[in-house]
N, C-alpha and C positions, 0 to 999 in steps of 0.2 A: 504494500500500500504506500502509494506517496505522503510524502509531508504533505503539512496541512498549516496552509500561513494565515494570518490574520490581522487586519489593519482595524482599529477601532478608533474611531473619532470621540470627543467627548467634551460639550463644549459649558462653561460656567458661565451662571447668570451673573450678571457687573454685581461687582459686591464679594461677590463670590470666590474670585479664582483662587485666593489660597486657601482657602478649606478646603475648597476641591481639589486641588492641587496634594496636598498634607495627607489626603484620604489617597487618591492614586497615587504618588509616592511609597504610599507603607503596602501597596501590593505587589511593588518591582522584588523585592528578596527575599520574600517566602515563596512569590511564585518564582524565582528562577531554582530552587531549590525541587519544585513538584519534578516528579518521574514525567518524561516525556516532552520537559521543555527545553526547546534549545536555542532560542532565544524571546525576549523579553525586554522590551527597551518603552521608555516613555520620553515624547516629546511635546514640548511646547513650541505653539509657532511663532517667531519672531514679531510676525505684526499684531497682533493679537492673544495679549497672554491668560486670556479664556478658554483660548482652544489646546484641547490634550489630544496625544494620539498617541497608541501603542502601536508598536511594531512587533508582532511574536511569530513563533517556528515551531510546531511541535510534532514531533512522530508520528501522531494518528488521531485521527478523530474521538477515539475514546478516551487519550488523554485531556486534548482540549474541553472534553464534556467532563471530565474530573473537573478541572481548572477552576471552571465557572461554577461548581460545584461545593470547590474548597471554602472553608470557616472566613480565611481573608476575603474572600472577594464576594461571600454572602453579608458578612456583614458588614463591607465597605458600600456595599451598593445599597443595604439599606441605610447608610446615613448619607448616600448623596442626595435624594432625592430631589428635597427642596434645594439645593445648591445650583441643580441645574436648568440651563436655557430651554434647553427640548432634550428629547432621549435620544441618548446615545444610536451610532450610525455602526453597526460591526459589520465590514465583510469579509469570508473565511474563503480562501482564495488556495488552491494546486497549483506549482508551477506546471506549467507545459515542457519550456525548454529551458 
């Protein structure tokens, strides 16, 4: 089975961006710790420091459904909630070539 990549947007309501920010922060090193991940990276974009975006790699689909699964990212996303603009954009993406 191919890897399985994932680019997820995630954008904070003005006001917001460092609690959002402090919450996605504290999911980059336990998740790169989880079986099946191989990479795991958070950015902010330059013009806009509302906007998060992860860049992840993981072995297989059944890791990624742990992933979102595990204790950090269940209870990070329950305290985003109210912090954000609109809900999160994830698309989970197979290289071709």
């Amino acid at each position: 089975m191919s890897k399985i990549d994932v680019v997820a947007h995630i954008h904070a309501k003005a006001g917001s961006e460092a609690a959002l920010r402090e919450i996605l922060e504290g999911f980059v090193a336990p998740t790169r710790t989880e079986e099946g991940c191989l990479r795991y990276d958070l950015f902010v974009d330059l013009s806009d420091g509302g906007k998060f975006t992860f860049i992840e790699e993981w072995t297989s689909e059944a890791a990624l459904e742990a992933h979102g699964k595990s204790a950090h990212i269940t209870s990070g996303r329950a305290r985003m909630g109210e912090l954000l603009r609109e809900p999160g954009w994830v698309q989970v993406l197979t290289r071709i070539v």
